[in-house]
N, C-alpha and C positions, 0 to 999 in steps of 0.2 A: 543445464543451460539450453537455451530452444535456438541459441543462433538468431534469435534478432533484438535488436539496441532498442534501448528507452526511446529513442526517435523516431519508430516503426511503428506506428500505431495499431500493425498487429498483431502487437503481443495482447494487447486488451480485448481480441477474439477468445483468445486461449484464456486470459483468467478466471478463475473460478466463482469472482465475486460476480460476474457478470451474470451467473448462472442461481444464484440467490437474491434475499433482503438486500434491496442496499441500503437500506436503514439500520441496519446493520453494523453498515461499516458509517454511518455518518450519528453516531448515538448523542443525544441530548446533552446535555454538560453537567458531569456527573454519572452517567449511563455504563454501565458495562461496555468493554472492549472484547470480553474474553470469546465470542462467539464471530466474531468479525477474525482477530487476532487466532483463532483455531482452524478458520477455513484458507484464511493465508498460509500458515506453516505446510498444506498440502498442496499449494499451488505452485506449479510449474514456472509459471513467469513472474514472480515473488520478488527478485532482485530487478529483474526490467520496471517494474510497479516502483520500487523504495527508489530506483535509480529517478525514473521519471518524476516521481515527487520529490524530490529534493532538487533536481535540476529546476523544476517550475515552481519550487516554492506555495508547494501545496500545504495549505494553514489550517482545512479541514478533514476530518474522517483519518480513517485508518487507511495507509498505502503501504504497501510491502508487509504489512504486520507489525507496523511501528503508528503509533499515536504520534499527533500533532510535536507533542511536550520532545519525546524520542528522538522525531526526526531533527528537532533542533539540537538536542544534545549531541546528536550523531555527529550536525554540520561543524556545530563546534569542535569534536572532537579531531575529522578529518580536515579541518581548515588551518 
């Protein structure tokens, strides 16, 4: 945990995606995730990212290391 909230915009200095493809993380429809969803599981603000996508209702790309389809199942799950 790095100590600051999905509200803090930065945490998205420190992510990692920031430092790669971001095409990457926003793949075609159909596209692999697996190289987006790999550089997530080593990123440090990994939960601040899925927090803030879920709170904003983010509909594209990989956030936190969860796909679009994921993060709705998630919402569902904890709602």
């Amino acid at each position: 945990m790095t100590g600051l909230t999905p509200e803090d915009p930065g945490w998205q200095e420190l992510a990692l995606c920031a430092q790669t493809d971001p095409e990457a993380f926003f793949p075609e429809k159909g596209g692999s995730t697996r190289e987006a969803k790999r550089v997530c599981m080593s990123c440090d603000v990994r939960q601040e990212c899925l927090e803030y996508a879920l709170a904003n209702d983010e509909r594209f790309g990989i956030w936190g290391g969860l796909s679009e389809r994921e993060r709705r199942r998630l919402k569902r799950q904890i709602s």
